[in-house]
N, C-alpha and C positions, 0 to 999 in steps of 0.2 A: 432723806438723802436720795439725789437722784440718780440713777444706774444708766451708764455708758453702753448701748448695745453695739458692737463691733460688726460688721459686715463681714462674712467669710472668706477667705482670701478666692479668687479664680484660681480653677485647675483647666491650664490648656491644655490640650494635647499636641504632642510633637507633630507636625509634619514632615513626609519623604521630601528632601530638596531637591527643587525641579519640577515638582509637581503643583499641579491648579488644580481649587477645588473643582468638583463636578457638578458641571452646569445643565439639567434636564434638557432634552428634547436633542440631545447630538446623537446621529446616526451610526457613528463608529466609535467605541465605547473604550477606552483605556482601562483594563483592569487598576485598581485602589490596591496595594501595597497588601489588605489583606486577602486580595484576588487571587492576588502573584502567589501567594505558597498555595495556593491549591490550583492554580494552573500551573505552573511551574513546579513540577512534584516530579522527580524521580522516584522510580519505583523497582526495586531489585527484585524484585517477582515477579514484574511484566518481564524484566528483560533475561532471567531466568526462564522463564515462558517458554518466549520467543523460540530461542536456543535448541532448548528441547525440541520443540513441533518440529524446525528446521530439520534437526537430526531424525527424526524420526521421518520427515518426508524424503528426503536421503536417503536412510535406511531402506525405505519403500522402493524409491527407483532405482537404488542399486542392485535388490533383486531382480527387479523384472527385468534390468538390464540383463542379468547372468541368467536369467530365465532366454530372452532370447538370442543369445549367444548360442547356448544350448541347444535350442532351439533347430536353429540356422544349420548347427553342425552337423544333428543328428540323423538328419532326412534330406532326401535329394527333391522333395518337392517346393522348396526356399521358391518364393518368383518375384522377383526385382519387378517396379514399376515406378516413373517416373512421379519424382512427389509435384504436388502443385506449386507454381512459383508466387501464388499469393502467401507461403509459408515465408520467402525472404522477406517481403515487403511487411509480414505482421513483426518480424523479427525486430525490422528497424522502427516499427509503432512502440514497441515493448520496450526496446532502446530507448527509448525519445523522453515515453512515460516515464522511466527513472529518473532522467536529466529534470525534467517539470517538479518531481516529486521532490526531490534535493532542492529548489527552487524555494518549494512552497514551505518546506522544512522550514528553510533559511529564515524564510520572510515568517513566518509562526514564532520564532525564535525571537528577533528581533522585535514583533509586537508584545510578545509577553513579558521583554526586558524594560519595555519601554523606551525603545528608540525607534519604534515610530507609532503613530498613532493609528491611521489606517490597517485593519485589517481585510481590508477588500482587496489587496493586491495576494495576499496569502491565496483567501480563499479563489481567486482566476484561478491558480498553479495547482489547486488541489481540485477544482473541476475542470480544469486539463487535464489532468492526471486519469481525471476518472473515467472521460472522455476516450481517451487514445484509449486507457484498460476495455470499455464497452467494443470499441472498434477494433481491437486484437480477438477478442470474443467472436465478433461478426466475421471476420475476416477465416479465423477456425473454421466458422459455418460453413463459408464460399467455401471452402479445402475438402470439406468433407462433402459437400455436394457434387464438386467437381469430380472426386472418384466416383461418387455412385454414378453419376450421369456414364463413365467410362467404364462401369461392372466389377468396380473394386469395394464388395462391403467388407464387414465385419470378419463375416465366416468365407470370405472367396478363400482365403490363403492365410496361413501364419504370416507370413508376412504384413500382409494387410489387418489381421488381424491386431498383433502389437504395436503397428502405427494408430490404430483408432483407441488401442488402449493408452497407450505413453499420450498422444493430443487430446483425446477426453480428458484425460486423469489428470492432466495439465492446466485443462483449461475450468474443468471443478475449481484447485486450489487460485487461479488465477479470481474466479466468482466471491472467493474467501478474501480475499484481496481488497476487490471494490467494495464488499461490504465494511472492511475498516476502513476503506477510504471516505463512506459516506457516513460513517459514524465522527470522521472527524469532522468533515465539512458539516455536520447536526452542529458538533458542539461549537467548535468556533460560529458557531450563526448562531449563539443563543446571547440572550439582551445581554448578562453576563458568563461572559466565554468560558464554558467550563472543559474545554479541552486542552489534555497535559500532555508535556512534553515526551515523558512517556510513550506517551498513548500515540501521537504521531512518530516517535521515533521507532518505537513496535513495527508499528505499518509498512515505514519506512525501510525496515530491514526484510520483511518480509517480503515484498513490492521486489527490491534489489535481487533480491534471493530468489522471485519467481523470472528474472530477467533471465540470470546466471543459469537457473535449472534448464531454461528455454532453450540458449543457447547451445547446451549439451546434449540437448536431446533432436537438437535439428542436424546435429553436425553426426550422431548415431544413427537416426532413419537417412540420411545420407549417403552415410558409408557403410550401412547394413541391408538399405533396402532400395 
């Protein structure tokens, strides 16, 4: 008796609607559906993190602030000296890099949802970003050069003293900064993007929050020194 062998039925797999398969040798790369939950990952530990550092860098310059208040009150040797006017103009750098930064967020956002496929307009906004942040850096430098060339160091004066400490201490966490910014610009440039949303929105908040600090602490050496 002769036996019927049956072919086993195919097992397709479902495809995300909307999406083409992937075609080797494209230069800008669409995360695949099982991309997307590992880039697109919220993380309540990064952004518990974040929080924290924040408060604790807060907590930091709200001291020194009452440190020199103190300071100022206590002794009749205070000496007022005119700040550098490269400080407004790094102001509105620092300004700018936020706007760029929210940009680049955006556009991060949108590639990892898959509503667009280039990620090369992302990555301009986040080496603009990174950019202006180098050139706020630089700009610190001119400021502090320009006092010494005028005989304002460190130890001339308390006063002088607590403006290189508040623009140092500033422009450290600012360094803290550009290093997540160029961890994000790694991962989005990697063949597959392994950079999360998370992870840029961290940045992102931090970035913001070294704007905000900046601004408080220009408008204090102003009205203290």
């Amino acid at each position: 008796m002769a036996t019927t062998v049956h072919e086993p039925p195919k097992i397709r797999t479902p495809r995300a609607p909307g999406r083409s398969p992937s075609h080797g040798g494209g230069r800008d790369v669409t995360p695949l559906p099982g991309g997307l939950r590992s880039v697109d990952d919220s993380s309540p530990a990064s952004r518990t993190g974040i929080w924290v550092g924040l408060a604790a860098i807060t907590m930091t310059f709200a001291a020194f602030t009452s440190a020199m208040i103190v300071r100022q009150g206590a002794s009749s040797d205070w000496r007022h000296f005119t700040l550098p006017r490269v400080l407004y103009l790094n102001t509105l750098i620092l300004l700018v890099s936020s706007g760029t930064l929210e940009v680049a967020r955006r556009r991060v956002a949108s590639f990892v949802h898959g509503l667009q496929r280039r990620r090369s307009a992302a990555q301009f906004w986040l080496w603009l970003t990174l950019g202006l942040g180098l050139l706020f850096v630089a700009g610190q430098s001119v400021a502090w050069a320009q006092l010494r060339s005028q005989g304002v160091y460190l130890a001339s004066n308390p006063s002088s003293s607590f403006f290189y400490l508040f623009t140092v201490l500033h422009a450290l966490h600012v360094l803290g900064g550009l290093a997540g910014l160029t961890l994000a610009i790694r991962r989005l440039g990697m063949p597959v993007p392994g950079l999360r949303v998370s992870t840029l929105s961290t940045v992102s908040y931090y970035w913001h929050f070294m704007g905000a600090l900046w601004i408080y602490l220009l408008l204090l050496l102003w009205t203290r020194i």
